[in-house]
PLY file of the C-alpha trace (Angstrom):
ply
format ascii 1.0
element vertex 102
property float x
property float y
property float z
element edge 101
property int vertex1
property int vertex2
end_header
-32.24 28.35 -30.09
-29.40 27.34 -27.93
-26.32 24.64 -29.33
-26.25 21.60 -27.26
-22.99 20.35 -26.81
-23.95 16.26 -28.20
-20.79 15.16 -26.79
-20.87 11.86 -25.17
-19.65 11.81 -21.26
-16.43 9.76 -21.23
-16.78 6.27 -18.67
-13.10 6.44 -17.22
-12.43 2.84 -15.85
-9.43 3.77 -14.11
-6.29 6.65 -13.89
-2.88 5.98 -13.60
-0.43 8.97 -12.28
2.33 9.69 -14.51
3.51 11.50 -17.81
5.17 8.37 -19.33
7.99 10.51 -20.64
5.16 12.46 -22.74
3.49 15.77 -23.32
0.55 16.79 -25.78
1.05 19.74 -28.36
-1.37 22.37 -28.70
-1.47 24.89 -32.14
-3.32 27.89 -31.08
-3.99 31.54 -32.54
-5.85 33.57 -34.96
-4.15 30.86 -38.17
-3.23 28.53 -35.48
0.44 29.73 -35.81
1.68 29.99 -32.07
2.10 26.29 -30.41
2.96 24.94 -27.47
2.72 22.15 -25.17
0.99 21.05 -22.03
2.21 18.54 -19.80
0.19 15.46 -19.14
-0.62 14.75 -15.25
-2.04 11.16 -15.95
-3.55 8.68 -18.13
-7.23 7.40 -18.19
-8.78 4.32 -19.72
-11.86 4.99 -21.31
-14.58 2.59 -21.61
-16.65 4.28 -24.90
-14.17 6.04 -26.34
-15.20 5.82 -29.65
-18.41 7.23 -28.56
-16.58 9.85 -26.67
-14.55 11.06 -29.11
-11.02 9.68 -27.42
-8.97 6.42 -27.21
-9.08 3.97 -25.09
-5.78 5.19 -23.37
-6.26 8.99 -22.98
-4.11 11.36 -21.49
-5.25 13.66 -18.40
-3.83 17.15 -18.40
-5.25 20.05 -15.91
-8.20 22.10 -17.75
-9.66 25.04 -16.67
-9.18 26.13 -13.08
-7.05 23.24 -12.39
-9.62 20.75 -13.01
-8.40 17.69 -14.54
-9.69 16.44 -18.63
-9.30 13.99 -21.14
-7.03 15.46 -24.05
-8.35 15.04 -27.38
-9.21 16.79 -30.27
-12.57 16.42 -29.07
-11.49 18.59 -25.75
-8.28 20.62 -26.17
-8.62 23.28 -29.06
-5.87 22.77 -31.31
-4.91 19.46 -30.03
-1.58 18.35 -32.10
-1.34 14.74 -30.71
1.30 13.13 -27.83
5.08 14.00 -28.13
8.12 12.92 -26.54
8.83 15.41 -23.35
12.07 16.59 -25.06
10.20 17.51 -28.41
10.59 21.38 -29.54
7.61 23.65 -31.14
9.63 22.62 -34.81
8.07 19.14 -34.10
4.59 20.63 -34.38
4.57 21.66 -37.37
6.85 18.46 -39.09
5.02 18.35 -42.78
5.28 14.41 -42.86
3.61 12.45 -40.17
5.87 10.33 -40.77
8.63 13.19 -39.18
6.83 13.97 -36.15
8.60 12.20 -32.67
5.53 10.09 -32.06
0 1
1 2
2 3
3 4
4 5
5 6
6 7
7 8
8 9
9 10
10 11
11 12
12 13
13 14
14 15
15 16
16 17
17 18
18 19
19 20
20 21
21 22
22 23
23 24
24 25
25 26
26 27
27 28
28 29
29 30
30 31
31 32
32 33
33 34
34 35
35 36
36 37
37 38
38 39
39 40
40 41
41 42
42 43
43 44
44 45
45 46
46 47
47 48
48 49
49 50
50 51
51 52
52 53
53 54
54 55
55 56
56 57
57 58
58 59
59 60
60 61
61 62
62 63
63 64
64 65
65 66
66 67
67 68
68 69
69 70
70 71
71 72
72 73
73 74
74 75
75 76
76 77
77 78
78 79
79 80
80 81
81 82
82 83
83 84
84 85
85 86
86 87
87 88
88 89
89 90
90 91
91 92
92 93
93 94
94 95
95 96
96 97
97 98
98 99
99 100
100 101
């Protein structure tokens, strides 16, 4: 029997161009111990978010082949949350929440 992916199709009210100053960090690898970032191309407002997994003020990067997607943990493995463009891997992997840029 085949999975179904049950994830619920994200109703985007409206995109704004833009990186606001901001990138998303990505933890990826066998122990997730190689990170990196991806720059964010826009921002989307999300109707459901809840029910898609997202907030209500998502950030767009460019998925697979150049198509652009909501980043979330629900769609980017290894999603590490928003940072500050000038952040550096070492803010990744700050122990404290509390330490981390954003």
């Amino acid at each position: 029997m085949a999975v179904q992916d049950k994830r619920v199709p994200a109703e985007i009210s409206s995109v704004s161009a833009g990186d606001m100053g901001l990138k998303i960090g990505v933890k990826y690898g066998k122990e997730k111990e190689r990170m990196g970032f991806i720059p964010i191309i826009g921002w989307a407002t999300v109707g459901n978010y809840q029910a898609a997994g997202t907030h209500a003020f998502t950030p767009v990067i460019k998925g697979p082949d150049n198509i652009p997607m909501l980043a979330s943990k629900e769609t980017v493995k290894g999603f590490a949350g928003v940072f500050p463009a000038n952040a550096i891997v070492d803010d990744l992997f700050a122990a404290d929440p509390d330490e981390r840029p954003v």
